[in-house]
N, C-alpha and C positions, 0 to 999 in steps of 0.2 A: 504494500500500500504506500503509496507517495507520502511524502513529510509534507504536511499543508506549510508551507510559506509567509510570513510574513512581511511585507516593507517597507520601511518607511524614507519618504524622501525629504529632505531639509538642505537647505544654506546654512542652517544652525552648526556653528562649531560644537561635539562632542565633547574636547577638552580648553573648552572658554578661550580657544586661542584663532588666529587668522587662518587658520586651516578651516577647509569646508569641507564637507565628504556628502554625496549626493546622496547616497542609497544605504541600507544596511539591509541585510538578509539576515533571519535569526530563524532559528523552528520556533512554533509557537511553546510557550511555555518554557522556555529555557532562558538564558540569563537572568538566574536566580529572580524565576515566575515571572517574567516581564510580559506578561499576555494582558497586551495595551486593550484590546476589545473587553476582556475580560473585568479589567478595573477601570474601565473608562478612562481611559487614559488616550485615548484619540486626537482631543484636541492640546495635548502636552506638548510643548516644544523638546527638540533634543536636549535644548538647556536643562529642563527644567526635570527630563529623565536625567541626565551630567548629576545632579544634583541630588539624587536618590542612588542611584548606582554607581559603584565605582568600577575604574578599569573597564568600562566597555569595551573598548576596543580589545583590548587583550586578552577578556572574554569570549568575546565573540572568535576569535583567533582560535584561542583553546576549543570550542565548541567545534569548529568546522574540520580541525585537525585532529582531535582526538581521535583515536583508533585501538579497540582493546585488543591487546594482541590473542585470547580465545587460548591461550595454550603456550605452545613453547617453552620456553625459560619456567614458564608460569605454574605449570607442573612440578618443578623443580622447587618453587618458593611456596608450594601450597604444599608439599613432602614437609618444607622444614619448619615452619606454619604449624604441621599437624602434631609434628614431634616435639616441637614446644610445649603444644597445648597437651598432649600426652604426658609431660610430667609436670607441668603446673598444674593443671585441672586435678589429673590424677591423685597429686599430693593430696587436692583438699578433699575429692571425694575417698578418699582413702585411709583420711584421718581417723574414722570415727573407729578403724580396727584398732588403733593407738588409745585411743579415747579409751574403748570396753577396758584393753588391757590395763589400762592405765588405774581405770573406776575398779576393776578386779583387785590391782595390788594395792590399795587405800591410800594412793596420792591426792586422791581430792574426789568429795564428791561430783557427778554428774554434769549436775549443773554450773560449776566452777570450771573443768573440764573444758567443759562444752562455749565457754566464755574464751576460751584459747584459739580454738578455728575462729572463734565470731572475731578475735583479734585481728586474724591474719585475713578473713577477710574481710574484714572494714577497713583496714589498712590499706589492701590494696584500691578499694574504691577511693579512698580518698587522696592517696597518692596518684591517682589518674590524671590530675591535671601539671601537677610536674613533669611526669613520665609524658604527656605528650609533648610539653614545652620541649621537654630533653631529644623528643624523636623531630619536632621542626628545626631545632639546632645544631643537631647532629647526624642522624640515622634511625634507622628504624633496628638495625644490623648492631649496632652500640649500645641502643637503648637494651635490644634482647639479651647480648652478651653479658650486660652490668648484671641486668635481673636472672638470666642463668647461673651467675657467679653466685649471685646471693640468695638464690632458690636453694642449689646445692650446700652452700656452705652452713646455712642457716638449719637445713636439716640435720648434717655431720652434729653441727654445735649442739641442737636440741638433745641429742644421744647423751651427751655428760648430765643432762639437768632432768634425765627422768624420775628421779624424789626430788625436785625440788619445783613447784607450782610456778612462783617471781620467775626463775629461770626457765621455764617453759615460755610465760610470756612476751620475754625478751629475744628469746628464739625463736621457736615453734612458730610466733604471734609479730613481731616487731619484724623482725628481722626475714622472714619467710613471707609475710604481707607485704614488704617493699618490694621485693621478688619477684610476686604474684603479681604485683601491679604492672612493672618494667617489662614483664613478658606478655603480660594482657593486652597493653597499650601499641605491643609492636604487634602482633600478630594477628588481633582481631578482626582489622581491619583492612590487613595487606593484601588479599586474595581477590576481594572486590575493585583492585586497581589491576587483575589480570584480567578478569574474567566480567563479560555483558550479559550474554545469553543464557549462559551457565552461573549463573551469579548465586543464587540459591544454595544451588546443589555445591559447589566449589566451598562456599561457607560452612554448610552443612558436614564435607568430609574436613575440614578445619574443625569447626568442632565436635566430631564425632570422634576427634584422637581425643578430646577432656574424659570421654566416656571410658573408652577403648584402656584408656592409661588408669582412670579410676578404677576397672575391673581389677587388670593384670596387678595394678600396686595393692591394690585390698588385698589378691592371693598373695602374693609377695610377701606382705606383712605377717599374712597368720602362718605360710611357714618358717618366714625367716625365726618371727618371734619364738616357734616353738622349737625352732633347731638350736637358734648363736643367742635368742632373747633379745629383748624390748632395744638394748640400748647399740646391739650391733645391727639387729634389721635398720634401724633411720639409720645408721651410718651406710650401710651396705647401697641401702636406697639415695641416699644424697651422691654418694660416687658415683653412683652409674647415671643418674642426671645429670651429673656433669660431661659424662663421658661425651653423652648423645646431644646432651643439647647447644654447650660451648660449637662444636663443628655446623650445629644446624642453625644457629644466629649466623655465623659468617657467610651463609648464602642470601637472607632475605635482602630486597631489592623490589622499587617501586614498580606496577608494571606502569601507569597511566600517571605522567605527575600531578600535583594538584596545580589550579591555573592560580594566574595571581590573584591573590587576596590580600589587605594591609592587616587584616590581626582575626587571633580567634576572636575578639570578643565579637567581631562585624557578624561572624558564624554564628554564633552561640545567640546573639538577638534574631535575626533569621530563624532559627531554628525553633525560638521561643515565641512567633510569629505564625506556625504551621501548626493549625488545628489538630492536624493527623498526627506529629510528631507531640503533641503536650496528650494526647489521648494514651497514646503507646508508653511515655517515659511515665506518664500515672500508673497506667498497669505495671510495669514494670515496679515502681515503686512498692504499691502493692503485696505482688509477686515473692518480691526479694525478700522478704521475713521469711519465710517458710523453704525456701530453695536449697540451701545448702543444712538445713536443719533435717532433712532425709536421710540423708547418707549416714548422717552422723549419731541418729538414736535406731537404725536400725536392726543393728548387731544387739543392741542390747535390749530392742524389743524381742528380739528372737531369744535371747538367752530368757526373760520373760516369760516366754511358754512353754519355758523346759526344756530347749532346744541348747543342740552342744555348741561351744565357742565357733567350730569350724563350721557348721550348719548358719550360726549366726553371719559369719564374715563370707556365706555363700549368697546372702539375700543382699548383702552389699555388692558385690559379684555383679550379679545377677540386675540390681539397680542402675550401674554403672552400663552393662552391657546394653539395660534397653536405653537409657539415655542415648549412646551410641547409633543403636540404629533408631527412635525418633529422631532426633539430629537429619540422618542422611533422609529417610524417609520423609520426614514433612521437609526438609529442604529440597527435595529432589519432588515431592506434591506443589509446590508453592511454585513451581518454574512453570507449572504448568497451569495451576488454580487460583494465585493469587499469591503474594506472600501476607496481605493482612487476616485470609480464608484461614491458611494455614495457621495464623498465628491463635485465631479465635481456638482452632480444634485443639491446640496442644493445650491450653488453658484448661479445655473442656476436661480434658484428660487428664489431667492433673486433678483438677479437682474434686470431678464425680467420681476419683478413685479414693480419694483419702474422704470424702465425706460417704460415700455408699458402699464402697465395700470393706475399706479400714476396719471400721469397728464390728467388723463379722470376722475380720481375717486372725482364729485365735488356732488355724493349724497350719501346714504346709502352702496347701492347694489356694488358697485363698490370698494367702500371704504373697504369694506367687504373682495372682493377677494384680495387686497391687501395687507390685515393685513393677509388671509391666507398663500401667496405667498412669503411674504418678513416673517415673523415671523418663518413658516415653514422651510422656506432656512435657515434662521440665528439659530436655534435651532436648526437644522443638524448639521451646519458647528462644535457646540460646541461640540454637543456630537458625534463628529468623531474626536477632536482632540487627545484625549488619544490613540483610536486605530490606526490613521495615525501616530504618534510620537511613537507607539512601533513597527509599520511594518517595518520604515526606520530605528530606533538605536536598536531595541530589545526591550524587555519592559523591565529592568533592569535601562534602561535607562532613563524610563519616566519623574522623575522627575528635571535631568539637562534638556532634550528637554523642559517642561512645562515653564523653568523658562526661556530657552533663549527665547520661545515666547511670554511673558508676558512681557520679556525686549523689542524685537519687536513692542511688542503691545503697546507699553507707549504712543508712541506719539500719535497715535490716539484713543486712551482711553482719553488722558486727553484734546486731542483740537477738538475729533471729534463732539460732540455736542455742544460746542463751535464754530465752525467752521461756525456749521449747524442754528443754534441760531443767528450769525452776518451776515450769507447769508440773513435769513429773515429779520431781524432789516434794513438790507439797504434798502430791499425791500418792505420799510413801514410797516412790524411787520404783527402781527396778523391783525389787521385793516382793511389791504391791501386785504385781502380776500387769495384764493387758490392758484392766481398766484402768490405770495412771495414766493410761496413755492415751486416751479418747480426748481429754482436753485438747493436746497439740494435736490431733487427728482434724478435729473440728476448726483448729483454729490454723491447718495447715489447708483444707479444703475452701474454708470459707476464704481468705484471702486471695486462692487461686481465681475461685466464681467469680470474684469480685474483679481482679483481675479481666477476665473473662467478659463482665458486661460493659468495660469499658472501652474495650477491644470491637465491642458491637456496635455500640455509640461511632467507634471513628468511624465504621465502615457505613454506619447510615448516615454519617454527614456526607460521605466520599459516593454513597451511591444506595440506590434502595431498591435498587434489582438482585433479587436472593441469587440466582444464579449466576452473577457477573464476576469476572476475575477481576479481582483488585485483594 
């Protein structure tokens, strides 16, 4: 189908100077939404657009030139991309086998515990907007390399401090959160500057290595722990993060650069200006209390109903694994249905899994479809957020949107397992058996629905035809 065209013809100088330029050609709706009929914006002089947008002209440049290269190299950077997110994500879905052990040998109750991921990942969200400063200043290849150095070493150091809580936090929490964020910040976003067509899907196997690496580091931990013990598995696990991921920072590389812009913050109001995008970073807001609070009391809901350690760190497993293929799955739906279609269903799933089947799931079988349902949903939602953040600001934009939702996201990254951890402790702790754990069940589903009907809200302002891709 033809690009309908735009043009506008003026004497008006574009940059206030004795240069005149007759014509401009734009697609409609591009130059950060310049669709003159749209906003009545008709009888505007070019001054008077001069005066609202900046850099036209070199806009417009990057518009007509850009070209995604679809592959190539790109392949190569979405590999190291994934093996990033393989042991950053991994670490944190992986922690909660650290956690059980940890609540086993009376370092801290639960909910104390559980205050230690919430550290590291609050930390990371809110180191998000350094970490991109550091990636416009430097690299994207720099930015990953710091936060691999301090992925790994931060887990090595946690190993000397398992009796001792303060030194968990300093590690485990401080130090592994700055990490988490350095490597977030480079890779989240890089794959959508290879890929157009394939945009979804290409994010979607990006983060479906969080999943993938959550699985295999859960097995890792419960038999390191039971072979070398608690304090040589993180070491064992921090060296080999380094191994793989030091090598896979020195390939990443922009595929599409960003056009000229004078500062995030020009971004970040833009962005704070798109209905669709303040619709999404709410859900998201949302969302994030409950996200990482899964992985983390699942082992020990499993120990709960009598089930053995390793049964337990199997539904963590098993969590991870479906987060993985939702990820590839609704990223690889979304190429073809929409990515905001997709983003509603994974909400869905997440939620009507931990409110309707959760509090039934007191054996195996059940337990089962709930780590598909909520795992599945919550590995969607991540790997849709690069493509919903380029549909509403453009992709150009990806990485101001990334960082205002990780500012978003802070608070319930760092109190949502926390949250979830002192529902149970009041509720008699693990002990207590299943029912302790209905409160965060309820308070895990409810905030996904909610999630969920905000999600429905953007899509009926963007359109109200039920079967339309968007």
């Amino acid at each position: 189908m033809p690009v309908q065209m735009l043009r506008l013809t003026s004497t008006d100088s574009l940059n206030q100077s004795t240069s005149t330029r007759s014509s401009i050609d734009t697609d409609v709706g591009s130059v950060d939404n310049l669709i003159l009929n749209k906003h009545n914006d008709s009888d505007r002089s070019l001054n008077d657009l001069d005066n609202r947008f900046y850099n036209l002209d070199q806009r417009l440049d990057y518009l007509n030139n850009k070209h995604y290269p679809e592959g190539g190299r790109g392949w190569l950077v979405l590999a190291a991309c994934t093996t990033i997110n393989f042991f950053y994500l991994g670490q944190v879905y992986s922690f909660g086998v650290y956690q059980s052990e940890l609540e086993k040998q009376g370092v801290a109750p639960t909910w104390k515990l559980a205050f230690v991921s919430g550290l590291a990942t609050g930390t990371m969200a809110l180191v998000a907007v350094p970490g991109m400063l550091a990636v416009k200043y430097t690299s994207h290849k720099h930015v990953a390399l710091t936060g691999s150095v301090l992925l790994g070493v931060g887990q090595i150091a946690s190993s000397f401090a398992t009796d001792n809580l303060s030194a968990l936090f300093a590690t485990q929490g401080l130090v592994v959160g700055v990490g988490l964020a350095f490597c977030l910040i480079s890779v989240t976003g890089l794959p959508a500057t290879w890929f157009e067509r394939r945009r979804a899907l290409a994010c979607g196997i990006n983060s479906a290595g969080g999943g993938i690496g959550g699985a295999v580091l859960s097995l890792a931990a419960v038999h390191l722990t039971e072979k070398v013990g608690l304090p040589w598995s993180l070491r064992i696990v921090g060296m080999i993060s380094l191994v793989f991921t030091i090598p896979a920072s020195l390939i990443l590389k922009v595929g599409v650069p960003d056009p000229p812009r004078p500062s995030l913050l020009q971004d970040v109001k833009f962005a704070l200006n798109s209905r669709l995008f303040i619709c999404i970073i709410l859900a998201q807001i949302l969302a994030s209390w409950p996200f990482f609070a899964v992985p983390t009391i699942l082992p020990t809901y499993a120990r709960s109903l009598g089930l053995s350690d390793s049964q337990g760190a199997s539904f963590s497993v098993g969590y991870n694994l479906a987060s993985a293929l939702g990820r590839l799955a609704l990223g690889a739906l979304a190429d073809a249905f929409g990515n905001i279609n997709s983003l509603i269903l994974s909400y869905a799933l997440a939620g009507l899994g931990a409110l309707l089947v959760w509090p039934f799931a007191t054996s195996i079988a059940p337990l089962a479809v709930v780590v598909v349902l909520i795992g599945g949903g919550c590995g969607g939602v991540f790997s849709l957020q690069v493509p919903c953040i380029g549909q509403s600001i453009e992709t150009y934009r990806i990485q101001a949107g990334i960082v205002l939702f990780e500012i978003g996201s802070s608070p319930g990254y760092f109190l949502g397992s926390f949250v979830s951890g002192l529902l149970l402790e009041k509720l008699g702790g693990v002990a207590a058996g299943a029912n302790a754990y209905k409160p965060g069940e309820f308070y895990i589903g409810g905030t996904c629905l909610a999630a969920c009907a905000v999600v429905i809200l953007a899509r009926f302002l963007g359109t109200r035809k039920i079967l339309a891709k968007y």
